[in-house]
C-alpha positions as CSV (number, residue, x, y, z in Angstrom):
1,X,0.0,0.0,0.0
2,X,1.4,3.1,-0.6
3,X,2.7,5.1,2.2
4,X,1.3,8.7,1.3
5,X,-0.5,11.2,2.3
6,X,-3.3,11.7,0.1
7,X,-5.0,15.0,-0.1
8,X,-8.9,14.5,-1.5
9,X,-9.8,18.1,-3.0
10,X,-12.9,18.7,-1.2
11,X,-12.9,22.8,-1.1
12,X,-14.8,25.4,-2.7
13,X,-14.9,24.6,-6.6
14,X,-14.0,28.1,-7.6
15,X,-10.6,27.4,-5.6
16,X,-9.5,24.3,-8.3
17,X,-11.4,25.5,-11.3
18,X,-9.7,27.2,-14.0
19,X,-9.8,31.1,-13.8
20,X,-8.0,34.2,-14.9
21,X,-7.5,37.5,-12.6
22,X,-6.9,41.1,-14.0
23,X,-3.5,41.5,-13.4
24,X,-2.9,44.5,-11.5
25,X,1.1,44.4,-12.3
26,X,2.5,45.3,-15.3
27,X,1.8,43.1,-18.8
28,X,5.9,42.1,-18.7
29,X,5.6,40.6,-15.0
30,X,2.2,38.8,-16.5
31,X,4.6,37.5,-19.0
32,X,7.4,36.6,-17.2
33,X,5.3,34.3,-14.7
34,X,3.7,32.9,-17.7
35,X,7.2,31.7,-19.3
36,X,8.3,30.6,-15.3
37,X,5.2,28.5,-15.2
38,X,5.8,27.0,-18.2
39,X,9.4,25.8,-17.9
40,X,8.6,24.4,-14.2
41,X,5.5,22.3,-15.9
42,X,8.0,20.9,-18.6
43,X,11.4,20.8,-16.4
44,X,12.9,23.3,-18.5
45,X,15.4,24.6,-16.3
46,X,17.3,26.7,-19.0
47,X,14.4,28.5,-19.4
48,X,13.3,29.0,-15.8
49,X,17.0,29.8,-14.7
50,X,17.1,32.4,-17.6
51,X,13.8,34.3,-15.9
52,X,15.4,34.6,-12.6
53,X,18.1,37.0,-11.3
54,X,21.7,35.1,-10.5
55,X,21.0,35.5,-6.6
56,X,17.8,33.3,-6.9
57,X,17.7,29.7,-6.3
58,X,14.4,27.9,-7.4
59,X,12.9,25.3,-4.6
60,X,13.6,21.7,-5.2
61,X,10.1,19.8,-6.2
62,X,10.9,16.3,-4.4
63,X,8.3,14.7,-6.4
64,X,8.5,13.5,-9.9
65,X,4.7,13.4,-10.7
66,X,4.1,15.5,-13.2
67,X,2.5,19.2,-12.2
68,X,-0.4,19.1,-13.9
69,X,-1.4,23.1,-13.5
70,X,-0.7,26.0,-11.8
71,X,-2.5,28.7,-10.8
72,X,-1.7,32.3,-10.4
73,X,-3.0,34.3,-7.8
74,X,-3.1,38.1,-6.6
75,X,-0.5,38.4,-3.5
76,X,-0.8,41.4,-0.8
77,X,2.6,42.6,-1.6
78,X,3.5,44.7,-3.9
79,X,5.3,43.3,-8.0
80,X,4.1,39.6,-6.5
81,X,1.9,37.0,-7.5
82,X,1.3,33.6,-5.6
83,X,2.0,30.6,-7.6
84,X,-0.7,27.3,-6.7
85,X,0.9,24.2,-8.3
86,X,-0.9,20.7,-8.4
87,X,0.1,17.4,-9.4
88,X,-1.6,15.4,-11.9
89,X,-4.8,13.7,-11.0
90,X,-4.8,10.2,-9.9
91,X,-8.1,8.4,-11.3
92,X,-10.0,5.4,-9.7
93,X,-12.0,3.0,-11.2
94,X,-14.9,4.0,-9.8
95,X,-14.6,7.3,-12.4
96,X,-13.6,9.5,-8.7
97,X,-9.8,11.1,-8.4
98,X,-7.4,12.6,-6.2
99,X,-5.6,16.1,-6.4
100,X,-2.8,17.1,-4.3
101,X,-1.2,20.4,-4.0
102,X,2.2,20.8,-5.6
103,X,3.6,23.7,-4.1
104,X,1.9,27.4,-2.8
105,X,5.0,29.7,-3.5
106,X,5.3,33.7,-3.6
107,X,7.0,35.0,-6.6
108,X,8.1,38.2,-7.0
109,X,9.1,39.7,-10.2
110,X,11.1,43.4,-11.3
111,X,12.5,44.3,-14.3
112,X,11.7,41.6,-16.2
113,X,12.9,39.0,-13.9
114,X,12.3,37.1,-10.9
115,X,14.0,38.4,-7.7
116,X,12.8,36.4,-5.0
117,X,10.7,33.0,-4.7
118,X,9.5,31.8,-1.0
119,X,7.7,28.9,-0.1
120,X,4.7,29.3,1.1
121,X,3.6,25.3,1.5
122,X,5.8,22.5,-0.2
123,X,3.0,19.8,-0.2
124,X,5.4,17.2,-2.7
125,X,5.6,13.6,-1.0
126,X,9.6,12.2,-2.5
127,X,7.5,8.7,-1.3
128,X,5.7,9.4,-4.2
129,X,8.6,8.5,-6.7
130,X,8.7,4.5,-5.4
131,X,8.3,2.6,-8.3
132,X,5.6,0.3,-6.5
133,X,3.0,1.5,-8.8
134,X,5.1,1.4,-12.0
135,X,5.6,-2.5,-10.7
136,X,2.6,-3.8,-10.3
137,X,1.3,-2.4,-13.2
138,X,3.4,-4.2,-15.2
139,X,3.3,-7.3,-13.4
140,X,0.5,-7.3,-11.1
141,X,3.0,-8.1,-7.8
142,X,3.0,-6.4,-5.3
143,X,6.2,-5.0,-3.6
144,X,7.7,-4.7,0.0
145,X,8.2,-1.3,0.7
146,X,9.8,-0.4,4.7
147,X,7.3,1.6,7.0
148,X,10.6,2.0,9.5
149,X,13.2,4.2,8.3
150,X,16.3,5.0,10.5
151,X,16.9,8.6,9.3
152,X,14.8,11.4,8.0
153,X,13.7,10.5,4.2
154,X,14.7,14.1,1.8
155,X,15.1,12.1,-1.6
156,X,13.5,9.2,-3.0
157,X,14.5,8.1,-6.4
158,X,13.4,4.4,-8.6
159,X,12.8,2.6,-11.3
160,X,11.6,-0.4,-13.4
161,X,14.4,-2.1,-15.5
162,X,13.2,-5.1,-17.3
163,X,11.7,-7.3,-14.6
164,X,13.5,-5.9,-11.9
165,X,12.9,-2.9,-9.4
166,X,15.5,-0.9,-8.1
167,X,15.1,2.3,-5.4
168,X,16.4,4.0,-2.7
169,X,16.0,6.5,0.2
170,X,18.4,8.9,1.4
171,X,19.4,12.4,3.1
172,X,23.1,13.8,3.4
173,X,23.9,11.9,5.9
174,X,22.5,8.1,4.3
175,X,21.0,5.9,1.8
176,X,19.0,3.0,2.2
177,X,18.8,1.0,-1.1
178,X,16.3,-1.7,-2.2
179,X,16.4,-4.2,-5.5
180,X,13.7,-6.7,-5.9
181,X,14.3,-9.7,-8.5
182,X,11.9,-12.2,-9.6
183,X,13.3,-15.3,-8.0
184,X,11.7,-19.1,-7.7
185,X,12.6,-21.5,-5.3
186,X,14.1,-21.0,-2.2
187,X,16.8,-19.0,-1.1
188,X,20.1,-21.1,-0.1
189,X,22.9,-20.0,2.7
190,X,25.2,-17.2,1.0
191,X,28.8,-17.1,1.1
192,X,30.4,-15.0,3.6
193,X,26.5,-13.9,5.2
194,X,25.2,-14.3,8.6
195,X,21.8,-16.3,8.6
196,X,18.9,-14.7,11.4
197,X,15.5,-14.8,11.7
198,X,13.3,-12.2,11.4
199,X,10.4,-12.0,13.8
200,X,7.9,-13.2,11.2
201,X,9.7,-16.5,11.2
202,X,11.0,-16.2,7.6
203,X,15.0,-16.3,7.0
204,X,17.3,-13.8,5.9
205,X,21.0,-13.4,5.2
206,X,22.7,-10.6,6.8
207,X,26.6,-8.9,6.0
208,X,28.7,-5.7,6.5
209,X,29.8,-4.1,4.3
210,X,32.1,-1.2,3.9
211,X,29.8,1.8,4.8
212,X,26.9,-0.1,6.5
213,X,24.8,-3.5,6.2
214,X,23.3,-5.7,3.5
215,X,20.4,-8.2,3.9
216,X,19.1,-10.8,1.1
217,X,15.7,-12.3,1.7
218,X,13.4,-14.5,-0.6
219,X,9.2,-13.6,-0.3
220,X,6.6,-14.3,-2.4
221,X,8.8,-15.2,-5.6
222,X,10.9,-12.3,-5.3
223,X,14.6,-11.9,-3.8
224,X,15.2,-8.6,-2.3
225,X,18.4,-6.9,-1.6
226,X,18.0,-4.2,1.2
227,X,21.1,-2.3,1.9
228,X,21.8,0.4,5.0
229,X,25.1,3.1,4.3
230,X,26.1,5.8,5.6
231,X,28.1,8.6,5.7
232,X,31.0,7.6,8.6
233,X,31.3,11.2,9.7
234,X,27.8,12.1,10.1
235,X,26.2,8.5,10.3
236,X,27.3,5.0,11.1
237,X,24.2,2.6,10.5
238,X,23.7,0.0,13.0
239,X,22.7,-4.1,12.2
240,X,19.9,-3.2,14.7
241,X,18.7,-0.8,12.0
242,X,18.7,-2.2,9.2
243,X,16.9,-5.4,10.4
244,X,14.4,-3.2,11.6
245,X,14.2,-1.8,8.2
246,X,13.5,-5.0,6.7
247,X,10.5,-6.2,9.3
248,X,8.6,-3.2,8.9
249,X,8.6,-4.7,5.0
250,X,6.2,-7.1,5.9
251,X,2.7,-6.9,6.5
252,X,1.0,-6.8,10.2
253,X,-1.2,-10.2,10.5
């Protein structure tokens, strides 16, 4: 199941619809947000980074679901305009969706370029970009994602490549990286790994490695590889951890 927090649009319908607002700024700053808007909706960042003054850095969007549409709204300060970014819908069979907010930020635009952006609300999920979905689609399996994590999640990053899954979490300070391969049969002692048993009863194999620990585990026809590193001066992963990691993988009976 897929560990997000879905947001279910249920305000005022003016507030999603499609509108347009006379501008009270200038036609060039109408202009300039228009091109912004555009590159951020296509990932253009030559484009965006040629609208913005040197000193400006544009926020990070942690999520790789595509923005769907943004909004532009009148701001209380003066040569601004706030910026209401959502992702694209998600659809259910039953003909209903979900829309989540991208991003709220305050833009604020002279001479022809943007001098200053500040987040108002940065709504994107960087859970968002496992490749659970992706997976199951494909193959209708479902995948063992952790509910535990041992450090504070900032990126998420995965894909699909052929019949295989490959993903991982990090911050500055660590990475915890998953691989899930088709695999029949059952999984037979490794060379140079510990065996333990996880508190569901099932086995695993367990090593260290050079910046942390790796575990191997077979479930459900498919062999995982869950591996804990860390950055030595800021973070040294414990076993502990990482085999915490891997039970919260598996469902609650």
């Amino acid at each position: 199941m897929k560990k997000a927090f879905i947001v279910f649009f249920l305000v005022i319908g003016c507030m999603m619809a499609p509108f347009s607002i006379k501008a009270k700024s200038p036609d060039s700053t109408q202009a300039v947000l228009h091109d912004f808007v555009n590159a951020i909706m296509k990932k253009d960042d030559r484009l965006a980074k040629k609208l913005i003054k040197p000193s400006v850095k544009i926020p990070e969007i942690r999520e790789n679901t595509p923005i769907q549409g943004v909004q532009t709204l009148p701001s209380p300060h003066r040569n601004a305009r706030i910026l209401l970014a959502h992702f694209e819908r998600e659809y259910f069979d039953n003909n209903s969706f979900a829309e989540r907010i991208a991003f709220i930020w305050e833009v604020y635009v002279e001479n022809n370029k943007i001098s200053r952006i500040k987040v108002l609300s940065d709504l994107s999920n960087p859970l968002m970009n496992e490749p659970i979905k992706e997976y199951q689609e494909k193959f209708n399996k479902q995948l063992l994602v952790p509910a535990y994590f041992p450090f504070k999640i900032t990126h998420v990053q995965g894909n699909v490549v052929y019949n295989e899954a490959i993903w991982f979490y990090r911050n500055k300070n660590g990475k915890l990286s998953l691989q899930a391969t088709p695999h029949s049969g059952k999984l037979g002692p490794l060379k140079d790994y510990r065996s333990l048993i996880l508190k569901n009863g099932l086995e695993a194999f367990i090593i260290e490695i050079q910046a942390g620990y790796q575990v191997i585990f077979h479930y459900d026809d498919i062999q995982y590889t869950v591996k804990l590193e860390g950055e030595k001066k800021l973070y040294q992963p414990l076993e502990k951890e990482l085999i915490d990691v891997v039970e919260s993988m598996f469902p609650n009976d």
